[in-house]
C-alpha positions as CSV (number, residue, x, y, z in Angstrom):
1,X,0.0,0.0,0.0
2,X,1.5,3.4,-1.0
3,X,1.9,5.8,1.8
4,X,3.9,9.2,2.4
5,X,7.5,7.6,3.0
6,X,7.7,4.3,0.4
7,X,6.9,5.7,-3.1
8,X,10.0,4.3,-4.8
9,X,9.6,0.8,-3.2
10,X,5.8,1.1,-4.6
11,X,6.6,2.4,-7.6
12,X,8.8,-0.7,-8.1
13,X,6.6,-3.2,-6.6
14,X,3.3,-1.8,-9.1
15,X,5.5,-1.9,-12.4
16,X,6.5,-5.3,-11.4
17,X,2.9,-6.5,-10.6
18,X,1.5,-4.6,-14.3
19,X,4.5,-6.4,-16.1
20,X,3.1,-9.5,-14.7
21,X,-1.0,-8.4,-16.4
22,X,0.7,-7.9,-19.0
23,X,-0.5,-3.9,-18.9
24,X,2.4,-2.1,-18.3
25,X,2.3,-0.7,-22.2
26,X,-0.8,1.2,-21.1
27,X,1.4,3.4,-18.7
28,X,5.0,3.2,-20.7
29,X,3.7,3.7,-24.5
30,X,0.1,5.5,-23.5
31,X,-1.7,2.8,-25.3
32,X,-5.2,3.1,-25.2
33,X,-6.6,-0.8,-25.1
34,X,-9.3,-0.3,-22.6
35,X,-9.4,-4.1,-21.5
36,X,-6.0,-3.4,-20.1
37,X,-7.1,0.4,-18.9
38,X,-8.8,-0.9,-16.9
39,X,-7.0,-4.0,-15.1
40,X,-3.9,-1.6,-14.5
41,X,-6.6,0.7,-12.8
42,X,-7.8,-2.3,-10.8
43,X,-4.2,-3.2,-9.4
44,X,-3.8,0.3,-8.6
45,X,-6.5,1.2,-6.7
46,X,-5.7,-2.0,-4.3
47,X,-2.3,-0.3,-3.8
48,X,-3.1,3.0,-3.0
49,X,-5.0,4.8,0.1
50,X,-9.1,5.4,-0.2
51,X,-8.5,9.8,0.1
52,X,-5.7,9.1,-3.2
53,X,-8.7,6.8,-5.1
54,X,-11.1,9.6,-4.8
55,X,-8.7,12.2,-6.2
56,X,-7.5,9.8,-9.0
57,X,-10.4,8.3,-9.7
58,X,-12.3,10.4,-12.5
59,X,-9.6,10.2,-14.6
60,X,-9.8,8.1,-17.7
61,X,-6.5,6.4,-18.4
62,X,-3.9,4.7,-16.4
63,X,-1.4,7.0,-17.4
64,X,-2.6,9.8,-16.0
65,X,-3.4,8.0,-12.6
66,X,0.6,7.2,-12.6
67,X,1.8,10.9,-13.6
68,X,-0.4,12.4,-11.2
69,X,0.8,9.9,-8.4
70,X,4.2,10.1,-9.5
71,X,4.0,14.1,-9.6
72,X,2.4,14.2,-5.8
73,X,5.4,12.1,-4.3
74,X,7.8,12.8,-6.6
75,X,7.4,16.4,-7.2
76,X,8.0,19.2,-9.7
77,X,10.9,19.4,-11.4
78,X,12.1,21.7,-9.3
79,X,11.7,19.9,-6.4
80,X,12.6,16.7,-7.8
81,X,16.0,18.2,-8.8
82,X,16.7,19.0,-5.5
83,X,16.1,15.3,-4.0
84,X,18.6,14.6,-6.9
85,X,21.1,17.3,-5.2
86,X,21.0,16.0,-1.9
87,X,21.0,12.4,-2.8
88,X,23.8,12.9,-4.7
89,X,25.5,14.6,-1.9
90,X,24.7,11.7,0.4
91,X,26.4,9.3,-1.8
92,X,29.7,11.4,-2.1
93,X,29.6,12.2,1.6
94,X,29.0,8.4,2.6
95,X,31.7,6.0,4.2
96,X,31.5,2.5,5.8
97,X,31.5,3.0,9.4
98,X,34.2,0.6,11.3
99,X,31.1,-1.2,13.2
100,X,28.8,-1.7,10.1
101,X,29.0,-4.8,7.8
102,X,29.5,-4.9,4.2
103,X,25.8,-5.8,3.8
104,X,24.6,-2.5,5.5
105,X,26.8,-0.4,3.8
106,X,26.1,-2.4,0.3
107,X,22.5,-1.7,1.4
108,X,23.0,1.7,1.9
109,X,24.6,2.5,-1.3
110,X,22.0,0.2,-3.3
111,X,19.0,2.3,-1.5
112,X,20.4,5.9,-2.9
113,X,21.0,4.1,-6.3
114,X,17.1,3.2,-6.2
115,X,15.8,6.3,-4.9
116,X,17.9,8.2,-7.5
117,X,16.7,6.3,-10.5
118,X,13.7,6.7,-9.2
119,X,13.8,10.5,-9.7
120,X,15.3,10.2,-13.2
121,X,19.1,10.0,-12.5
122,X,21.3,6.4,-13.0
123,X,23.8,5.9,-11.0
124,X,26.4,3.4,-13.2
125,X,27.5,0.5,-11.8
126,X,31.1,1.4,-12.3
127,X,30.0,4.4,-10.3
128,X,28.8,2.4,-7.5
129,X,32.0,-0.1,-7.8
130,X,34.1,3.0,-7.3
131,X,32.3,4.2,-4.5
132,X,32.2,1.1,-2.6
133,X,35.9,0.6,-2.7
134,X,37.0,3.8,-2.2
135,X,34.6,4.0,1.4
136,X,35.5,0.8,2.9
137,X,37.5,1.1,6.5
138,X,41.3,0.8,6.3
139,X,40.5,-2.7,7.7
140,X,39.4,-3.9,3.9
141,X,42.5,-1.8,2.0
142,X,44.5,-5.5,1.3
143,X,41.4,-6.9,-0.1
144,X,40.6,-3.8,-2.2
145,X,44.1,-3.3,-3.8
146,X,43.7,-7.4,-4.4
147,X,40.1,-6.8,-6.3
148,X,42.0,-3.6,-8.0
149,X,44.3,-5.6,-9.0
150,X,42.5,-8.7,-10.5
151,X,39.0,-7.1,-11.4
152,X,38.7,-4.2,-13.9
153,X,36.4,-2.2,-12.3
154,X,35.1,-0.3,-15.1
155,X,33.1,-3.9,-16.1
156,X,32.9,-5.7,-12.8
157,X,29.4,-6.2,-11.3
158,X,28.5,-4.1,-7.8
159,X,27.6,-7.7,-6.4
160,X,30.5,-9.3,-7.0
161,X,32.7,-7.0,-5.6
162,X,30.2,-6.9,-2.9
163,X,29.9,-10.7,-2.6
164,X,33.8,-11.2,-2.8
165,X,34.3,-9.1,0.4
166,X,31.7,-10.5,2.7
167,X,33.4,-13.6,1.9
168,X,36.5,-11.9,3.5
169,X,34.4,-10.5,5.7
């Protein structure tokens, strides 16, 4: 169920569950098949709040149920480059902590990736990569100059960087 702090997670979670109908096309190309119209409108109003249905729910297509969601929790553009800004400070100001394990921080770095992309911006994987290695404790630098060393991190996988040091770990 949507609610005020888990519109990325929903946002996932409901393109997942329309891929699934078969539907999603009504949403990503604006196709106007009203069989599907309306299924997609089904699954969403199970997934969001009664006071959100009655707000949403004179519009005609499924599209505009999604833009005007997406525009209420996401925000203008204004507002949505800001969340951009300080997510993207976030990540360059973030470092493993000495007492957290390479799963939280992992987790940590995956949850700004999601909520990024969520507001429009990618963050690559090398990206991450880098960012992983480079904020590890001085506790991990022999592992990380061994993965340097044997991995090119421009085309190795976040996981598997991530997998090979909880192994250590």
């Amino acid at each position: 169920m949507l609610n005020s702090k888990n519109y990325t997670v929903w946002a996932i979670h409901i393109r997942v569950i329309l891929n699934v109908h078969q539907v999603w096309d009504v949403i990503d190309s604006g196709a106007t098949d009203p069989k599907k119209n309306n299924i997609a409108i089904k699954v969403f109003f199970q997934a969001i709040p009664k006071d959100l249905i009655l707000q949403v729910g004179t519009m005609e297509t499924t599209k505009e149920i999604w833009e005007a969601i997406k525009t209420r929790h996401v925000g203008a553009d204004r507002v949505k480059e800001a969340q951009i800004q300080t997510l993207m400070t976030e990540f360059d100001n973030l470092k493993m902590k000495e007492t957290s394990t390479i799963e939280d921080f992992a987790s940590q770095l995956l949850s700004i990736s999601s909520k990024s992309y969520s507001l429009g911006e990618k963050l690559s994987e090398t990206k991450l990569v880098k960012k992983f290695l480079a904020s590890l404790p001085r506790k991990f630098i022999h592992n990380v100059a061994s993965i340097k060393q044997v991995l090119d991190h421009k085309t190795v996988g976040f996981e598997d960087v991530v997998g090979r040091l909880k192994a250590y770990e």
